[in-house]
C-alpha positions in Angstrom: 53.2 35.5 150.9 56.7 34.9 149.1 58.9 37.8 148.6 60.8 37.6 144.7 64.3 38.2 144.9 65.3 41.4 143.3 68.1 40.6 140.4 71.3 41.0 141.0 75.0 41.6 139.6 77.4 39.0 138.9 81.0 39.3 140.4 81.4 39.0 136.2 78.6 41.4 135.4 80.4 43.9 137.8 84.1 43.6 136.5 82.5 44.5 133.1 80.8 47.4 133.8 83.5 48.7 135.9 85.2 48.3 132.8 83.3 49.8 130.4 83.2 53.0 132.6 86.9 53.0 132.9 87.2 52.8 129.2 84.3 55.6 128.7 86.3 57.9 131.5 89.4 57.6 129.7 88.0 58.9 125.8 86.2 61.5 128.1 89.5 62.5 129.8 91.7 62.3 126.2 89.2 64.4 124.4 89.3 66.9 127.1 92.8 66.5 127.3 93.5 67.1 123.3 90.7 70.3 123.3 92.7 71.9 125.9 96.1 71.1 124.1 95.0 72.1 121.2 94.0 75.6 122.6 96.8 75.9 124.1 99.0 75.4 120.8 96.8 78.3 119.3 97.4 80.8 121.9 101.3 79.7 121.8 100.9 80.3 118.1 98.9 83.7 118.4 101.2 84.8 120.7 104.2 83.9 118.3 102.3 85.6 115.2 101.6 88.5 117.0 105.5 89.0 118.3 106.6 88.6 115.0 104.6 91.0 113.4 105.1 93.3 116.1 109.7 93.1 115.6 108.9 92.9 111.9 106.9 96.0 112.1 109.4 97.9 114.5 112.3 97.1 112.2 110.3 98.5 109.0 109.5 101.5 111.1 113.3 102.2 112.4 114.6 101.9 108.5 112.3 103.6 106.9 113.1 106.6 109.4 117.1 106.4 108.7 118.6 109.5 108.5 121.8 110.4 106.2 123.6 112.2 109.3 126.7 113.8 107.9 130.1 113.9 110.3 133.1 115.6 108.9 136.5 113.7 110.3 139.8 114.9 109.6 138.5 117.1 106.9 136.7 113.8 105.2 132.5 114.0 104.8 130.7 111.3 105.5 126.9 109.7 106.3 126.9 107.7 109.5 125.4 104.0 108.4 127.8 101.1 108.7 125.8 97.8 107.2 127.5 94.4 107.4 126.0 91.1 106.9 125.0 90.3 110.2 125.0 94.1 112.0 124.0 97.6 111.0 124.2 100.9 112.5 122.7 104.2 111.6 120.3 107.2 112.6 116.9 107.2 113.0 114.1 109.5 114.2 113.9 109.4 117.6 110.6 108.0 119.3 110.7 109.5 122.5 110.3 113.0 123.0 112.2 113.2 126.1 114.9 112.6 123.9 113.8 114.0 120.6 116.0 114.5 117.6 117.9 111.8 116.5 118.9 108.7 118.2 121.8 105.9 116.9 119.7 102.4 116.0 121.9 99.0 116.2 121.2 95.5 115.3 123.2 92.5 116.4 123.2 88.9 117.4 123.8 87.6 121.0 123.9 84.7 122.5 122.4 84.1 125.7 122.1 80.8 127.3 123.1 78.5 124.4 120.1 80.8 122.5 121.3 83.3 119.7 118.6 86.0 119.0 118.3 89.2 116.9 118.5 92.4 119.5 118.2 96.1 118.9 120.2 98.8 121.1 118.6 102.3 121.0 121.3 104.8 121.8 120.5 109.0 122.3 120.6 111.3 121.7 123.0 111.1 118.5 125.4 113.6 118.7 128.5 114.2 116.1 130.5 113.7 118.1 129.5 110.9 119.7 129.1 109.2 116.7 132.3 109.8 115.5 134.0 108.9 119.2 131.6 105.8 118.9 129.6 106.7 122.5 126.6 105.8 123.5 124.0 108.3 124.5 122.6 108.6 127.6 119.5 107.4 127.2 120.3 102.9 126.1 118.0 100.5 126.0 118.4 96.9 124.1 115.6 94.6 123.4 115.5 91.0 121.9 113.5 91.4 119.0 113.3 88.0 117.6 114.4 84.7 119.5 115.9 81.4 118.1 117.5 83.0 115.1 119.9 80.3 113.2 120.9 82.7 110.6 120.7 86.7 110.0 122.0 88.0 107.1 121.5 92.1 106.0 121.8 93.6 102.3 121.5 96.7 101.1 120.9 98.4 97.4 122.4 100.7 95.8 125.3 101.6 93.5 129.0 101.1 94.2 131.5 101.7 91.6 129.0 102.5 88.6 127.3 99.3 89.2 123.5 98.8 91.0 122.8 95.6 92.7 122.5 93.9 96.2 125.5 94.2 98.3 127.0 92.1 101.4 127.5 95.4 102.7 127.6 99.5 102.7 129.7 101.9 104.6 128.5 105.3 105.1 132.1 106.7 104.9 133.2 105.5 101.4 129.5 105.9 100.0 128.3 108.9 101.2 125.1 108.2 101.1 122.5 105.5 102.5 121.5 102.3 100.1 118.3 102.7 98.5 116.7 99.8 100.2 117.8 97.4 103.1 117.1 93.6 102.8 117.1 91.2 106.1 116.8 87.7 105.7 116.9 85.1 108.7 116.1 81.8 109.9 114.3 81.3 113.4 112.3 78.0 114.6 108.8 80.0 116.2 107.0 76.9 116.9 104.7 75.8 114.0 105.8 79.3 111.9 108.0 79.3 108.6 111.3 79.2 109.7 112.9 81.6 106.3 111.4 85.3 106.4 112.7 88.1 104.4 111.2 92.0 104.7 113.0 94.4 102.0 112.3 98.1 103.5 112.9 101.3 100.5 115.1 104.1 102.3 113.2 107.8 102.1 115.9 109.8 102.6 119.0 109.0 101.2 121.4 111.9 101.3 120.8 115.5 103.0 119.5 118.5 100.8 122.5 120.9 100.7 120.6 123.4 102.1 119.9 121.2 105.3 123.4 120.8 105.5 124.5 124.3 105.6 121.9 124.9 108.5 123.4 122.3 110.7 126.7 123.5 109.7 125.6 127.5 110.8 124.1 126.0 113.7 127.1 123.9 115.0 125.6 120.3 114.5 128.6 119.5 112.6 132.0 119.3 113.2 134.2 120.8 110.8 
């Protein structure tokens, strides 16, 4: 009895298929490769969203709760807010009830690394005089709010010299008074995110009822 002999590969047969697996393999391994980077670009991008919202929301929150503080130097009234086209300063409610009352908000560029970013100091308690002596309270704490900035440019409305409109800038001192809304425009490269935002925030309070301001007075809350 004869024994068949069982087929068998080429040396050409097996080059081919080693081949065609190789080639299967590498779509296998480049889809794989592109799902992953793909979820990985979302996340990035969720976590950028949700960073942004979260500054853009803190800023909102900060200037809607700016208070017209009124310091009397050398026998001159003023509010404390001092807005220029790239940093502003004023009073805000304080979120911290250790500290309570009122606390000095500031927002500024710095550059760290080669990297310029939008940052936020929280200074209190704001006290008269501190504000006037330009001290910080004791309690400080700064925080990058929004990384990458190119450009940050602040505006505020309101009426100086008989005239309403958008202004470069607004001093507390010569106005007495805060603008009736704040603009902030900048430019920041967040990945796959518009690079040009804008918020415009209303004030609520603009200037202290005058009975307020005799009760601090009474109380000794302000100088003079």
């Amino acid at each position: 009895m004869t024994r068949r002999a069982l087929p068998a590969f080429t040396l050409l047969e097996l080059l081919i298929s080693l081949t065609l697996m190789s080639l299967i393999m590498l779509g296998v391994y480049q889809a794989l490769y592109i799902g992953v980077r793909t979820i990985e670009k979302g996340e990035a991008r969720s976590v950028q969203n949700q960073h942004v919202r979260a500054a853009i929301s803190l800023i909102v929150r900060k200037l809607k709760s700016a208070y017209p503080m009124k310091l009397t130097l050398d026998a001159d009234t003023f509010v404390y807010f001092d807005g220029e086209p790239t940093e502003l300063r004023f009073v805000a409610s304080a979120d911290r009830p250790e500290t309570g009352g009122l606390e000095k908000v500031s927002y500024f560029i710095d550059e760290i690394d080669g990297r310029r970013g939008l940052w936020m100091r929280i200074s209190s308690p704001a006290l008269p005089n501190d504000l006037i002596e330009d001290r910080e309270g004791w309690f400080l704490m700064e925080t990058e709010l929004i990384s990458d900035v190119t450009d940050v440019f602040w505006e505020y409305f309101g009426e100086q010299e008989d005239q309403a409109g958008w202004y470069e800038s607004w001093s507390g001192w010569e106005q007495k008074q805060l603008p009736e809304a704040i603009r902030l425009s900048w430019r920041a490269k967040l990945g796959s995110l518009p690079e040009d935002w804008q918020i415009e925030v209303p004030v609520h309070v603009r200037g202290v009822p005058p009975d307020t301001n005799v009760r601090r007075q009474r109380r000794g809350l302000i100088p003079g």
